[in-house]
C-alpha positions, 0 to 999 in steps of 0.5 A, spaced: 757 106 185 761 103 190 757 098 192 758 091 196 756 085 196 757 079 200 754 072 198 753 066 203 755 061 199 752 055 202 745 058 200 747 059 193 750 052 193 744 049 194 739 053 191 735 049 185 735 056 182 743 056 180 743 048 180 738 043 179 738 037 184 742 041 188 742 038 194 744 031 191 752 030 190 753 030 183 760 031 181 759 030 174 755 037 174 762 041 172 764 036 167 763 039 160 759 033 155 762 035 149 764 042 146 757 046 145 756 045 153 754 051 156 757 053 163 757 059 167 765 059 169 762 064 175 757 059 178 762 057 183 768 063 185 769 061 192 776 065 193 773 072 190 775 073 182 781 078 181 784 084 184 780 082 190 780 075 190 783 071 197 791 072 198 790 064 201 787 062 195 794 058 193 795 055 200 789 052 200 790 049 193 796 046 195 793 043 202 788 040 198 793 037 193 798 034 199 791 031 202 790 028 196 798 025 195 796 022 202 790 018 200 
């Protein structure tokens, strides 16, 4: 079916459902521990995935890593 779906990311981001301790800053909760990790490579897609993935996906990256040359 043609079906859309739009999600306000901030809302997922904070949800203890998708996250637990979702409202303390953890960046370690996206490092693997050892191989047998699960993690749920979708948790997180904020350019969209595939054919309709954001055209400024590249642009924004590449801001990110000249912002860090800055630092």
């Amino acid at each position: 079916p043609q079906t859309q779906l739009a999600l306000c990311h901030y809302a997922t981001s904070y949800s203890e459902e998708n996250f637990s301790m979702a409202n303390e800053f953890q960046p370690e909760r996206w490092l693997r521990k050892d191989n047998l990790d699960r993690v749920d490579n979708f948790g997180s897609i904020p350019f969209g995935y595939g054919i309709r993935s954001c055209i400024g996906r590249r642009i924004a990256e590449l801001e990110i890593h000249l912002a860090l040359i800055q630092v």
